[in-house]
C-alpha positions in Angstrom: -31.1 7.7 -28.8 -33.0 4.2 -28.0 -36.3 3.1 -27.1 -37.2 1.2 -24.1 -40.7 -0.1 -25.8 -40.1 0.3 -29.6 -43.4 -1.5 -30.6 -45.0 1.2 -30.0 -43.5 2.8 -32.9 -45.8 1.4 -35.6 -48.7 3.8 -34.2 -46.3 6.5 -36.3 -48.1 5.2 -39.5 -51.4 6.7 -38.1 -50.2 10.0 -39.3 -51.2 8.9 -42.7 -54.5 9.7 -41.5 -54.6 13.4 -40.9 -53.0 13.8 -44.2 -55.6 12.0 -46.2 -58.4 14.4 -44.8 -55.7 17.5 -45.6 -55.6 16.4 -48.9 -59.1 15.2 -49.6 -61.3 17.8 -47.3 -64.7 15.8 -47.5 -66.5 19.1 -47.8 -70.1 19.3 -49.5 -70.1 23.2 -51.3 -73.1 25.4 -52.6 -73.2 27.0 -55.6 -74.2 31.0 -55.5 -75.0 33.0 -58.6 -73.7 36.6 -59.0 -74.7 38.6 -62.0 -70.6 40.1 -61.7 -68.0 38.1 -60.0 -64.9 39.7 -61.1 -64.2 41.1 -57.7 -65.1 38.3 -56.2 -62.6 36.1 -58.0 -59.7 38.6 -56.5 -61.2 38.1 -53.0 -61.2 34.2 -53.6 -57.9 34.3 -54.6 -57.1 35.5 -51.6 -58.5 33.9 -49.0 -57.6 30.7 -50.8 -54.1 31.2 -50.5 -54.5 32.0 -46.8 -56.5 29.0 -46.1 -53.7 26.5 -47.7 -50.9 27.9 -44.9 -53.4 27.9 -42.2 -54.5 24.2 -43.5 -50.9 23.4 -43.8 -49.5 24.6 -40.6 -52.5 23.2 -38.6 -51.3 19.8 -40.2 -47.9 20.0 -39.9 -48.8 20.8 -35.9 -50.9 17.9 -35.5 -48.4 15.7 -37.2 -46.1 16.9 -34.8 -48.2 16.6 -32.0 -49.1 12.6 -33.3 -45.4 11.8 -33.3 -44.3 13.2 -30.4 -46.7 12.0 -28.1 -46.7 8.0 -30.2 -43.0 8.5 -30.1 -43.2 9.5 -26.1 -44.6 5.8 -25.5 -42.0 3.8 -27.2 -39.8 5.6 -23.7 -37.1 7.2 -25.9 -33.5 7.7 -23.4 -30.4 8.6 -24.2 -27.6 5.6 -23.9 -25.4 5.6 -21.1 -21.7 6.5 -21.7 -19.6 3.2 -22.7 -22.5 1.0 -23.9 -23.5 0.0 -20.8 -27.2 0.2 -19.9 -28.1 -1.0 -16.5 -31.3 -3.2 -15.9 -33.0 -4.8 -12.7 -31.3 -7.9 -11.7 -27.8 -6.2 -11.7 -25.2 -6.0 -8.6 -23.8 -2.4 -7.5 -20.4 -2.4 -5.8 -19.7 0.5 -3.6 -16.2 1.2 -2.6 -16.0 3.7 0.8 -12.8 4.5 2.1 -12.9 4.8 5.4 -8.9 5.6 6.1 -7.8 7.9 8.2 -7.5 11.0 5.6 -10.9 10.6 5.4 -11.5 12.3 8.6 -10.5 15.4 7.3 -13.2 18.2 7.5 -15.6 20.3 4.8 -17.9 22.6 6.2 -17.5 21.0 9.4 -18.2 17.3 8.2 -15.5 14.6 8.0 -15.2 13.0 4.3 -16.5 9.8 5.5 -19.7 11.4 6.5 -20.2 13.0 3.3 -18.8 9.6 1.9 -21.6 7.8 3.5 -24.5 9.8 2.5 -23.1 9.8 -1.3 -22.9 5.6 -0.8 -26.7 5.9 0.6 -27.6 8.4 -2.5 -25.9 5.7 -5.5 -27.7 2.8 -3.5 -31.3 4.5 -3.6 -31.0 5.3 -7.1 -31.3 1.8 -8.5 -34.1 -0.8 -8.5 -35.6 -3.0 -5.9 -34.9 -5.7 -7.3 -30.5 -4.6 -7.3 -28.7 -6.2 -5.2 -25.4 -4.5 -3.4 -22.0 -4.9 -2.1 -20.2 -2.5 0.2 -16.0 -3.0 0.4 -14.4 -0.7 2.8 -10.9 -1.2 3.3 -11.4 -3.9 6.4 -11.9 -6.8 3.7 -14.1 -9.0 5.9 -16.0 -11.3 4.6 -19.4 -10.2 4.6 -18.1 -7.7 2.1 -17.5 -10.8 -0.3 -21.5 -11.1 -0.7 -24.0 -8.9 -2.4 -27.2 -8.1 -0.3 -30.4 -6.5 -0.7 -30.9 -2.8 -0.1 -32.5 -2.7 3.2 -29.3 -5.0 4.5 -26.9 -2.2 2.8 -28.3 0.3 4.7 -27.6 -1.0 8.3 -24.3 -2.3 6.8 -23.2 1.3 6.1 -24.5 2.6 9.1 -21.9 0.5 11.0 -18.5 2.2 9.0 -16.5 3.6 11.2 -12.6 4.9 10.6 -10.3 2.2 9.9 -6.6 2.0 10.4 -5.8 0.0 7.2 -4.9 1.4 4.3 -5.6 -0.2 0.8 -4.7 0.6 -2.6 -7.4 0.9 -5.4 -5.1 -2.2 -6.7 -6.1 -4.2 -3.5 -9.5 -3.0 -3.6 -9.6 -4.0 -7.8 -8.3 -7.7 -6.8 -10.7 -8.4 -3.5 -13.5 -7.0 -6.1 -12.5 -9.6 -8.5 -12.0 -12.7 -6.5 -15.7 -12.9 -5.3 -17.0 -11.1 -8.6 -17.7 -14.9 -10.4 -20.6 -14.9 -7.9 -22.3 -12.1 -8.9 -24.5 -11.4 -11.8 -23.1 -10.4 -15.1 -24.4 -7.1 -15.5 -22.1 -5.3 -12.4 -21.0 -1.3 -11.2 -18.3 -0.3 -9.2 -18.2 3.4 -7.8 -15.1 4.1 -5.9 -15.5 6.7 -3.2 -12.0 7.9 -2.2 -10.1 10.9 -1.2 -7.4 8.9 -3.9 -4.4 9.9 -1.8 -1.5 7.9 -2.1 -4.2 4.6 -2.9 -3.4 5.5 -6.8 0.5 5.0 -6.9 0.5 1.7 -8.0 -1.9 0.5 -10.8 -1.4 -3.2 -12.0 -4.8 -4.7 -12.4 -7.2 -5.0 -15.6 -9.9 -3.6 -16.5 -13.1 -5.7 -16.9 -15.1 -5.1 -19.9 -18.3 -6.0 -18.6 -17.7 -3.8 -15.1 -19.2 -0.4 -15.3 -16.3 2.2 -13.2 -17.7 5.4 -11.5 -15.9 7.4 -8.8 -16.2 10.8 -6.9 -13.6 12.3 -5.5 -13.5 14.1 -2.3 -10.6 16.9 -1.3 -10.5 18.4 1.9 -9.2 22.2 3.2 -6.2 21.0 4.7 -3.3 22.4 3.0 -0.5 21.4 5.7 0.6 18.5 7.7 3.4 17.5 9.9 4.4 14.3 11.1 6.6 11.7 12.6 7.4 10.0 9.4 10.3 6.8 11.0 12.0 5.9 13.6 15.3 3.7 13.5 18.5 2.7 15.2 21.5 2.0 13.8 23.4 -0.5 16.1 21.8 -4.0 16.0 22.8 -5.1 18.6 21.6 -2.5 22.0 22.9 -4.4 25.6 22.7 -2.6 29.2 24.3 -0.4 30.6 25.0 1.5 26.9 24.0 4.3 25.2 21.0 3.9 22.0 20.4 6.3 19.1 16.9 6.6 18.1 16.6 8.5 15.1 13.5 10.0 13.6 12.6 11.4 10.6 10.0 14.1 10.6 8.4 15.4 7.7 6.7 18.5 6.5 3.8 18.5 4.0 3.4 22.5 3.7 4.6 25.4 1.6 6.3 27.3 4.4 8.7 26.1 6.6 8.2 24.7 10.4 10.1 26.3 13.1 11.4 25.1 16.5 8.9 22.2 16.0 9.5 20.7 19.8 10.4 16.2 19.4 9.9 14.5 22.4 10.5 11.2 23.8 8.8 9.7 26.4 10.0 6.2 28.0 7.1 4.9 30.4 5.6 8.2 31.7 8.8 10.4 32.0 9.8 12.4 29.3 13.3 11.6 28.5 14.8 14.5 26.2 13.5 17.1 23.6 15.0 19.2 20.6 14.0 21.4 18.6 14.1 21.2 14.7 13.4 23.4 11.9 12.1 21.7 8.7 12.3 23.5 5.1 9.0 23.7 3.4 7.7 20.0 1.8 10.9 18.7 3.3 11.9 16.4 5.7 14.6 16.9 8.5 16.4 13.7 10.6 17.4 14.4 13.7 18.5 11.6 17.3 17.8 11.5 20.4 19.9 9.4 22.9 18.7 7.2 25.8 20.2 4.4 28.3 19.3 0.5 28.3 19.4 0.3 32.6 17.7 -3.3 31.8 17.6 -6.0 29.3 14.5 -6.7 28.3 12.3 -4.1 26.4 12.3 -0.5 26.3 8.9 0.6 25.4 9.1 4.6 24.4 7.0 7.4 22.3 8.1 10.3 20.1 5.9 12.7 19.8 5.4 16.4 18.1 2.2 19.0 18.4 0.6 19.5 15.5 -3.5 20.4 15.1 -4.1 19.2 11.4 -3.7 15.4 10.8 -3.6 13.9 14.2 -2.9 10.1 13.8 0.1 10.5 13.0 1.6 13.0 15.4 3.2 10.2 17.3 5.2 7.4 16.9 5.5 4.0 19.8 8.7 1.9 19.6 9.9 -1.0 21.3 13.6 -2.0 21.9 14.8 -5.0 22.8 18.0 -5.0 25.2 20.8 -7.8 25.7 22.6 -8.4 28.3 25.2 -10.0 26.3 26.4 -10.6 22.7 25.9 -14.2 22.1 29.0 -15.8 19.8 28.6 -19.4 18.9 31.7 -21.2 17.6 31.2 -24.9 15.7 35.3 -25.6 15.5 36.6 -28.6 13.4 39.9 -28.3 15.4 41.0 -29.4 18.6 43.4 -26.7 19.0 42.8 -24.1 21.3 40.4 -21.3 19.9 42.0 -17.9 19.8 38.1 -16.2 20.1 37.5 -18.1 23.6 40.3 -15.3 25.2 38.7 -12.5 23.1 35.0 -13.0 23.9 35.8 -14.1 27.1 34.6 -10.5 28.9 31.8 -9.1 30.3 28.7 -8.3 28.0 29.5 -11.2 25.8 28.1 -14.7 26.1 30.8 -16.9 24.1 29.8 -20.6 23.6 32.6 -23.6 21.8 31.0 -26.7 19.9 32.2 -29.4 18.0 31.1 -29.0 14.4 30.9 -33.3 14.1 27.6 -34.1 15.5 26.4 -31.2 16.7 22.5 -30.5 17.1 21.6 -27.9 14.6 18.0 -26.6 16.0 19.9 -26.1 19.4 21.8 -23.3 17.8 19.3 -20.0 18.5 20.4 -16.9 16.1 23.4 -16.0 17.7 24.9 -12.6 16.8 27.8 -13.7 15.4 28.3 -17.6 14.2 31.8 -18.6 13.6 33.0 -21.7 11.5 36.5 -22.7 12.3 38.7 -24.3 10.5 35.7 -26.9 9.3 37.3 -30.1 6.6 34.0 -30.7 5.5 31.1 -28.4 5.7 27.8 -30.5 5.4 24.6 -29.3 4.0 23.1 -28.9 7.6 26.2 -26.1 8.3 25.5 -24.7 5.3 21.8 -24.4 6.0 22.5 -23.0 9.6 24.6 -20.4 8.1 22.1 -19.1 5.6 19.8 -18.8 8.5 22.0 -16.9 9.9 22.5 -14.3 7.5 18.7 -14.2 6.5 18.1 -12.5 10.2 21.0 -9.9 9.3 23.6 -11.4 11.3 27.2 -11.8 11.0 29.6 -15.2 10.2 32.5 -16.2 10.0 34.5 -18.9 8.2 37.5 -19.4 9.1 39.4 -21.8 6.1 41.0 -25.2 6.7 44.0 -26.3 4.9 42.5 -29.9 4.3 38.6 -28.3 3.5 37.6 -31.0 1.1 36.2 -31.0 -2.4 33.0 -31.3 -1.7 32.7 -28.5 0.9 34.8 -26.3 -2.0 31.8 -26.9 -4.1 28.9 -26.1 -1.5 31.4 -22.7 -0.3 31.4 -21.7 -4.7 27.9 -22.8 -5.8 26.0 -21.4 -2.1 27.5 -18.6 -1.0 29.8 -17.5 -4.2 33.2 -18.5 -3.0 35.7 -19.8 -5.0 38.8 -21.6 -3.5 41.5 -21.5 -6.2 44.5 -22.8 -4.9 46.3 -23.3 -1.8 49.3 -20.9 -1.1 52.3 -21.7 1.4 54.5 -18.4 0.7 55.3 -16.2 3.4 54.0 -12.6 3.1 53.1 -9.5 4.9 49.3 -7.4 4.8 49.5 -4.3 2.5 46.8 -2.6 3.5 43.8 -2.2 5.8 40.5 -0.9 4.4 40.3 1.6 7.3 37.3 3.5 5.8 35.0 0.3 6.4 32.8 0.1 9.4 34.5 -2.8 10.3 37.1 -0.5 11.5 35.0 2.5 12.4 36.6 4.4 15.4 39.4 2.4 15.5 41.8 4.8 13.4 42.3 8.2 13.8 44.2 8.9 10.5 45.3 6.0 7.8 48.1 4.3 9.8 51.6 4.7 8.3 55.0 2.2 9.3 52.4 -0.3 11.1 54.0 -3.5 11.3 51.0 -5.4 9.6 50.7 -9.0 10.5 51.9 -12.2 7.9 50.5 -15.4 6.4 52.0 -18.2 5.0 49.4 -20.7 4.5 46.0 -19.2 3.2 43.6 -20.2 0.3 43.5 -18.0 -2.9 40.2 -17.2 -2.3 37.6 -14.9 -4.8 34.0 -14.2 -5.0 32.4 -11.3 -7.1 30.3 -9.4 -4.4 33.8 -9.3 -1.9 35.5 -6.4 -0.6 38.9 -6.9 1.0 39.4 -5.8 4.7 43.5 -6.8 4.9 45.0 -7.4 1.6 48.4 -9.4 1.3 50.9 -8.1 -1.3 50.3 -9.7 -3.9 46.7 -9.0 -4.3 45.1 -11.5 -1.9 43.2 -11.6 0.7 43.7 -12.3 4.2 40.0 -10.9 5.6 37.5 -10.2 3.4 34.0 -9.9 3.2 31.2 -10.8 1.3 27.4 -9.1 1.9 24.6 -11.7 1.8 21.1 -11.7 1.7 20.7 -9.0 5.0 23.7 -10.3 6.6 27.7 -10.2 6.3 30.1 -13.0 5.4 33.5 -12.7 6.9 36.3 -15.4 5.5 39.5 -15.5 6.8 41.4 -17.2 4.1 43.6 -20.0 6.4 43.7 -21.1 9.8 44.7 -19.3 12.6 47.9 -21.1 14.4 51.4 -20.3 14.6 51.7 -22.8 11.8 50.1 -20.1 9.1 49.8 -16.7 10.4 50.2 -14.3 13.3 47.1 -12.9 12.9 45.7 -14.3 16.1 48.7 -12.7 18.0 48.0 -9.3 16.2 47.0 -6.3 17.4 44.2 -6.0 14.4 42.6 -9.4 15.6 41.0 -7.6 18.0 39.4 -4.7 16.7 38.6 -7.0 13.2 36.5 -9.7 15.1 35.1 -7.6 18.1 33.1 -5.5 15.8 31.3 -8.6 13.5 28.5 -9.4 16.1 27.1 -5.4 14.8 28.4 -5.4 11.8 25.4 -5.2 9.9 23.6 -2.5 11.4 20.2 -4.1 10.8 18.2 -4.1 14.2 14.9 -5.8 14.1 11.8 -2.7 13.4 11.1 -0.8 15.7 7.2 -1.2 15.6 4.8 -2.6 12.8 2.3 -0.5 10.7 -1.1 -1.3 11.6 -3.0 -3.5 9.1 -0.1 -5.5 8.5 -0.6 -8.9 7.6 2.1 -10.4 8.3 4.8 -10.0 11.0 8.4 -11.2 10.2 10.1 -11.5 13.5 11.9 -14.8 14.9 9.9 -16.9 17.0 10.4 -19.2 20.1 9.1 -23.1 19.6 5.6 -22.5 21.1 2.4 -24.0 21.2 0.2 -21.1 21.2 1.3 -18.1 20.5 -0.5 -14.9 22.0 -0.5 -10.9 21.8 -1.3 -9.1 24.8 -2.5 -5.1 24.6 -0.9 -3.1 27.3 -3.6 -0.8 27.2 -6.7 -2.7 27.5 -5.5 -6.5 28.4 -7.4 -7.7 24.8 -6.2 -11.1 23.6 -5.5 -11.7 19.7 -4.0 -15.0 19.1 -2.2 -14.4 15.8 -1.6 -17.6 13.3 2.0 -18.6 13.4 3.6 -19.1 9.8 7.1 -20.4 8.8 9.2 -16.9 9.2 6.6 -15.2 11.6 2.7 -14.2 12.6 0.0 -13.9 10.4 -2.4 -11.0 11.9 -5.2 -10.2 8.9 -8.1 -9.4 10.6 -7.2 -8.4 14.0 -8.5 -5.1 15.4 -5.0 -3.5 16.5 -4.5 -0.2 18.1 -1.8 1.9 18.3 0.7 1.2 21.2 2.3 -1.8 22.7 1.6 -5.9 22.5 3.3 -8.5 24.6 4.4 -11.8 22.6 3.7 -14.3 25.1 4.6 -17.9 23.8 2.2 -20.2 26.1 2.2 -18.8 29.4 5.7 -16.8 29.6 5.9 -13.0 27.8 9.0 -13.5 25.3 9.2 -9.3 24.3 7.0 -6.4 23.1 6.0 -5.4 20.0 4.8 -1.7 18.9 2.6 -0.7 16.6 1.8 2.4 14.7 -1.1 3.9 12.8 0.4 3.6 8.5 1.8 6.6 7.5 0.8 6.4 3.6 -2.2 8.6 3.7 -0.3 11.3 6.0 0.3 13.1 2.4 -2.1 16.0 1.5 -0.6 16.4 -2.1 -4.2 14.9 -2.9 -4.7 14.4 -7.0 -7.1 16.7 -9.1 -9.7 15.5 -11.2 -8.4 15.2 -13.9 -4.6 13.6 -12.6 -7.4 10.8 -10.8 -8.9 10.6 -14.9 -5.4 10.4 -16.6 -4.3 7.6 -14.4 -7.0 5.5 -14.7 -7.5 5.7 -18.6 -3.3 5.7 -18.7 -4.0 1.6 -17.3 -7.5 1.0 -19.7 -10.3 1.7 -17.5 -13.1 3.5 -19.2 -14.3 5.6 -15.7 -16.5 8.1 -15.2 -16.8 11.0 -12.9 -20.0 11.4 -10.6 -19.9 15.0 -9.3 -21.2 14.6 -5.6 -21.4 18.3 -6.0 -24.1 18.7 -8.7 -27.2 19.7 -6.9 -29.1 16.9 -8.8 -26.4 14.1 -7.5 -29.3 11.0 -8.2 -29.8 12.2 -11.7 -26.7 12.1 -12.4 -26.4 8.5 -10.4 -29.3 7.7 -12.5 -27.9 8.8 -16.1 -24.6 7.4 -15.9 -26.1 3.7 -15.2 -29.7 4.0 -17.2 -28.7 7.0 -19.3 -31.2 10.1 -19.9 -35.0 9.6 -20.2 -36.4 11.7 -23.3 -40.2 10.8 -22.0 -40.8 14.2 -20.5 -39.0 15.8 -22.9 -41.1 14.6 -26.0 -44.6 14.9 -23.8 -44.0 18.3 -22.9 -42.7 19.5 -26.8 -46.1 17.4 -27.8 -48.5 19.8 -25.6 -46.7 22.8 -27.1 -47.3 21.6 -30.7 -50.9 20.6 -29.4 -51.5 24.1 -28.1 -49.9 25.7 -31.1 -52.7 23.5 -33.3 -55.4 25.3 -30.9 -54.0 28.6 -31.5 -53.6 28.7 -35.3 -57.7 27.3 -35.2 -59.0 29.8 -33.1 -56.9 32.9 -34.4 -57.7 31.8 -38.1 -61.2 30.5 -38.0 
C-alpha cells in the first residue's frame, strides 16, 4: 500500500488526544455519607469494572474512527502490478488489429467492433491531460504521433478491415521507432485475436513500457481454404498444355467431402474436381488448361465454403511465350551444333560473338550458353550470375585454350575447378537417367547403348555437382551444378569432331532440349496483399505504373534495383496491369495473405507463456469482466483504498454511537 498525499499523515498524532482525556477523565465528584456502605462497595465494584470496558471500547472506536478517516486523506491505493504507477502527462499506445480474422462473429458482432469499443473504454479511462496513439496494422504515418483524446476518437472511428497482416514483432518495432518522441512514462495494450501474429518473437522488452493485452476468440471452429497455387514448368508457350496445382487446406476436426475446385479463366469456368480432405489436413490436387495466346492468362480457383470467406478463392496470372529464347555468346568460329537443334518452331535461337558484345542487350534468356569461351571476363561472368539469380539455366561449354585467369574466376565464382586437361580416348559409362534432365526420355535404364566418346575434355570438379554422363574412369562429360535458383550445366570440352561425338549423338538432343525448363522455377503466380516489395524483372522504364482491372485505379509503385516497392498502396484482390510508360508489359495477381486463415487461435495462458518465455512482464485485461474500466483503471493507477477506509471509518464511528447510547 502507498499514499497519494502522505502529509497528511502527521494528523495520526492527534490521537494522543482522546487518550489523554481516557486516561485523565477531568471529572469533578461529590462526596455522599452513608451510615453502612458495605453493599455499596460490592455494587461499586461493579459498575466500575463495567465502566473501564465501555470506556475502553468507546476509545479504541474513536481511535479507530480518527485513523481511518486521517488515514482516508493521505489517498491510500494499492500499487499497480510491476512498479509501474501511471500519472497525467503519460502517452497510451493502443494496438487494434483490424486483419481479416477479426471479422469473425460473437453474439452477432465482428471482433473488430468489440475491438473498437474495448480501444474507446482503455482511452476513456485515463486523464485529460494523456495523450494517445492508435497502431493498426496499416502503419501510416499518422499512427507515428500521439494525439489528444478527442482526435483518438475520430481516428478509431475511421478503422475499417485491413488486408495486411502484421506480427506483434512488426507491431513491437514500428512502436519502438517513433517511441523516442514520446514521453517517458508510456502503455501499450495490444488488442488481437493473436492468431498466427505470435509465431515469431525477436524483439525486447522495454523496461520503462507498461504491456497490457486482451484477447478475443471467436465461435468458429472450422475453416477451409485455397491455401497455393503453383506450376511446375517454367517455361508455359502456346499452343501447350499448363498444370496449375493447388493446395487446399482444412482447418476442422472432421473431414471435408467432395469439396467442388473450380477454375475459372475470364468468365467461363474451365474444369472442376472434386476432393476429399482428411480432418486438419491438407490435400493437392491439378487442374489442366491450354495457352491459345501468349501473353497472360488471368484465371480464379475457387471453393464454397460459409466460414472464413477471404480466402475461398485464389486469382493467378500466367505468363505465355511464344518461343523459348536461347542466347549463345560463342568464342569459336566454328559452326554451332545448337543453331540446327533450336532451329524449330517455338524456340527463338539467337548466335553472338562473346568479344565485344553489349552485355545490357542480353534480356534473361531461358537458357544462356557459353561456348567454348578462352577467356571469360568479369562482364560474362556477371551476366551469368544474372542469369541464374532469375532461376534460369546455362551452359558452359569448355575451351581447350580457357586461360588462367578465366580458370580462376570459373573456381573462386561459381565453384569449378579445372584440374588438368585430358586427351585419352574414352567411352560414357553411364547416364543419370533418374534426373529431370532426362525425364520421359527413358522408359527403363537403357542396356547395350552405344554411349558417345571424348578425347579431349577438362578434368573438371566442383562440390555441389552431380554427373549427368560419366566417362569411365570417373569423369565427367555433362554435369551439373545447382546455383543460387538456377542450374549450371558444363560440358567438360568442346564440341567438334576434334574431341567428342557428342554433337553427333543421339543424347545431344534430349540433354540440351530440356535445359531452357530445367529448373522448374516459374515466376509466382500472384503476390500476397500487403507486400512490400515485389521481386519480378523489370523493362527499362521511365515510369512505372499498375493498372486495376476492376476499377481502372492508378498506383504508381517505386521501382527498386530487383523490382517494385508497393508499402502503402490500397490493393484489392484480383488483377494489375504493369504498364511501363504508356505500353502494358504483363499482369500481375494478387491475393488476400493467407496467415490468419488458421483458427487454431492460442488460449490465455499459451498468449501468457509466450510472452513472458521472451521477457515481457504483460498483463491480462479481461474485456469480459463486467467492470472492464476498473480494471483498465487498476492495472495503470492500481486500486484506490479511499472508499474503503471512509466507509470502515463510519462503521467504527457508528459503533462509538452505539456503545454510548446502549451503555449510558
Amino acid at each position: 500500500m502507498i499514499f497519494s498525499s502522505p502529509s497528511f499523515l502527521w494528523a495520526l498524532g492527534l490521537l494522543a488526544i482522546p487518550i489523554i482525556i481516557h486516561l485523565f477523565q477531568f471529572r469533578r465528584f461529590r462526596v455522599v455519607y452513608f451510615p453502612d456502605i458495605s453493599l455499596l462497595k460490592e455494587v461499586q465494584t461493579k459498575s466500575q469494572t463495567k465502566n473501564q470496558l465501555k470506556h475502553l471500547l468507546v476509545l479504541l472506536s474513536r481511535l479507530l474512527f480518527l485513523a481511518l478517516l486521517i488515514t482516508s486523506f493521505a489517498e491510500p491505493k494499492i500499487p499497480a502490478k510491476g512498479n509501474h504507477t501511471a500519472s497525467d502527462g503519460q502517452t497510451v499506445s493502443i494496438y487494434l488489429d483490424n486483419s481479416l480474422s477479426m471479422q469473425s462473429r460473437v453474439d452477432e458482432l465482428d471482433l473488430i467492433t468489440i475491438a473498437t469499443q474495448n480501444a474507446y473504454d482503455i482511452a476513456a479511462t485515463y486523464p485529460s491531460s494523456t495523450k494517445f496513439r492508435l497502431i493498426t496494422n496499416d502503419f501510416n504515418s499518422t499512427q507515428r504521433k500521439a494525439v489528444d483524446f478527442e482526435t483518438f476518437v475520430s481516428l478509431l472511428d475511421e478503422v475499417g478491415v485491413s488486408p495486411k497482416f502484421r506480427t506483434i514483432d512488426d507491431v513491437l518495432q514500428f512502436h519502438n521507432q517513433s517511441a523516442s518522441d514520446l514521453v517517458a512514462n508510456q502503455s501499450l495494450f495490444l488488442l488481437s485475436d493473436f492468431i498466427g501474429n505470435l509465431d515469431t518473437l525477436h524483439s525486447k522488452s522495454d523496461s520503462s513500457l507498461k504491456y497490457r493485452y486482451i484477447a478475443y476468440s471467436s465461435s468458429i471452429n472450422s475453416n477451409t481454404l485455397i491455401d497455393s497455387l503453383w506450376i511446375e514448368s517454367p517455361v508455359v508457350q502456346v499452343g501447350n498444355e499448363a498444370e496449375v496445382f493447388v493446395r487446399v487446406r482444412n482447418f476442422s476436426k472432421i473431414p471435408v467431402l467432395e469439396l467442388p475446385v473450380s477454375l475459372v479463366i475470364g468468365e467461363e469456368n474451365v474444369s472442376t474436381v472434386l476432393i476429399d480432405i482428411e480432418p486438419n489436413s491438407f490435400k493437392d490436387t491439378s487442374i489442366t488448361l491450354i495457352a491459345d495466346n501468349s501473353g497472360n492468362i488471368n484465371g480464379k480457383v475457387f471453393i464454397e465454403d460459409n466460414t472464413l470467406e477471404f480466402d475461398n478463392e485464389s486469382y493467378f496470372s500466367i505468363q505465355v511465350k511464344d518461343d523459348i529464347v536461347i542466347q549463345e555468346l560463342s568464342g569459336s568460329e566454328k559452326p554451332s551444333p545448337f543453331k540446327n537443334l533450336f532451329d524449330i518452331d517455338g524456340y527463338s535461337y539467337r548466335n553472338m560473338s562473346i568479344d565485344g558484345i553489349r552485355i545490357d542487350s542480353i534480356l534473361n534468356p531461358d537458357l544462356l550458353i557459353i561456348n567454348e569461351a578462352n577467356n571469360i571476363s568479369g562482364s560474362i561472368f556477371s551476366l551469368i550470375s544474372r542469369q541464374l539469380e532469375n532461376g534460369k539455366s546455362v551452359l558452359v561449354v569448355l575451351s581447350e585454350k580457357t586461360n588462367s585467369e578465366s580458370q580462376d574466376r570459373l573456381s573462386l565464382e561459381l565453384g569449378l575447378n579445372l584440374r588438368s586437361w585430358d586427351t585419352t580416348r574414352i567411352l560414357v559409362n553411364s547416364i543419370e537417367t533418374k534426373d529431370k534432365l532426362y525425364f520421359d526420355v527413358f522408359e527403363q535404364q537403357p542396356k547395350n547403348l552405344n554411349f558417345p566418346y571424348s578425347k579431349g575434355y577438362w578434368r573438371a570438379e566442383a562440390q555441389n555437382s552431380r554427373s549427368l554422363l560419366r566417362l569411365f574412369n570417373g569423369n565427367d562429360l555433362l554435369q551439373v551444378l545447382d546455383q543460387d535458383n538456377g542450374a549450371l550445366f558444363v560440358i567438360s570440352g568442346p564440341l567438334s569432331d576434334d574431341f567428342t561425338n557428342f554433337h553427333k549423338h543421339a543424347l545431344f538432343v534430349p540433354s540440351i532440349i530440356n535445359m531452357p525448363i530445367y529448373t522448374g522455377i516459374a515466376g509466382p503466380l500472384s503476390f500476397p496483399i500487403g507486400i512490400d516489395y515485389l521481386n519480378i524483372k523489370l523493362p527499362d522504364s521511365k515510369r512505372i505504373t499498375l493498372v486495376s482491372d476492376r476499377d481502372g485505379n492508378e498506383f504508381f509503385p517505386g521501382v527498386t534495383y530487383n523490382g517494385l516497392a508497393i508499402h502503402d498502396q490500397e490493393l484489392k484482390p484480383g488483377f494489375y496491369r504493369l504498364v511501363s510508360d504508356s505500353s502494358d508489359v504483363f499482369n500481375l495477381a494478387f491475393n488476400f495473405d493467407r496467415s490468419e486463415s488458421r483458427i487454431d487461435a492460442l488460449s490465455v495462458e499459451e498468449i501468457q507463456n509466450r510472452f513472458e518465455r521472451n521477457g515481457f512482464p504483460i498483463q491480462l485485461i479481461d474485456n469480459e469482466n463486467q467492470d472492464f474500466s476498473a480494471e483498465i483503471h487498476s492495472a495503470d493507477f492500481g486500486t484506490e483504498l479511499l472508499p474503503y477506509f471512509l466507509l470502515a471509518a463510519l462503521l467504527f464511528f457508528l459503533v462509538e454511537s452505539l456503545f454510548l447510547k446502549l451503555f449510558p
